[in-house]
N, C-alpha and C positions, 0 to 999 in steps of 0.2 A: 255595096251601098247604092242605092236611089238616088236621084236628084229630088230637093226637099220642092221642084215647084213643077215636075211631068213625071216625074216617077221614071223615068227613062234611067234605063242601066247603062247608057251608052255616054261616059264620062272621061276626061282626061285630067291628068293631074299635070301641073307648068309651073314653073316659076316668075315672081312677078317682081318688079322695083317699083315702090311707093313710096310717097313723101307723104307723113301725115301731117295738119295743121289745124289750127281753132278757124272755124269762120268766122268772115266777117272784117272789115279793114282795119275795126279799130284793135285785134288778135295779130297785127304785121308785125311787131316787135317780138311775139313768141317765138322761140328756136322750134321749127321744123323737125320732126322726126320719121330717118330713114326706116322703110322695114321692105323685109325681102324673103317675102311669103311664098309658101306653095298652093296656090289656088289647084281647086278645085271645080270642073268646068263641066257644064252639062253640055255634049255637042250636040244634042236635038233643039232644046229653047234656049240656050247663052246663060240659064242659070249660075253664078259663081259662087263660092265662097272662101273663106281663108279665116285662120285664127291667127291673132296679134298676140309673139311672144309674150311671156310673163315679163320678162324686164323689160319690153320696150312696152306691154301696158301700165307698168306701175309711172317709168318716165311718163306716160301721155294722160294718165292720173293725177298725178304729181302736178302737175302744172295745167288740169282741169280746173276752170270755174264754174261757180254753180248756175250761172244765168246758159251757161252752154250745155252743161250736163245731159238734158234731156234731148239736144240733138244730136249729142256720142251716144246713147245709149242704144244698144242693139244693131248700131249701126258696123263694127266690127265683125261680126259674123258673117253677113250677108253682102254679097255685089251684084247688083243687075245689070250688065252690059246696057248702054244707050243705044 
């Protein structure tokens, strides 16, 4: 497999620990969801990516609003290191 953003074949697969959460302050009372993904790492450009279990997407489904929807959406798929 390619990296989807230099085509570089030169990729590591890691494991990662993440806290998902809604943005935003007035979203502090939602329960936080653990996930503990195997990224997938481009080591030429830092490209990531990782897919979000079926049961821990339905949890962060379950408990999506629709005013936030569109800033979850596509955003599981893909990580770009800072």
């Amino acid at each position: 497999m390619t990296c989807l953003s230099c085509r570089s074949v030169k990729q590591a697969e890691l494991t990662a620990e993440m806290l998902i959460h809604f943005p935003g302050s007035k979203y502090l009372d939602k329960p936080s969801v653990w996930l503990f993904p195997k990224l997938l790492v481009c080591l030429d450009c830092g490209f990531s990516r990782f897919t979000v279990p079926e049961t821990v997407l339905a949890s962060v489904a379950k408990d999506s609003l629709p005013d936030c929807s569109s800033k979850l959406a596509g955003s599981g798929d893909n990580v770009v290191p800072q």
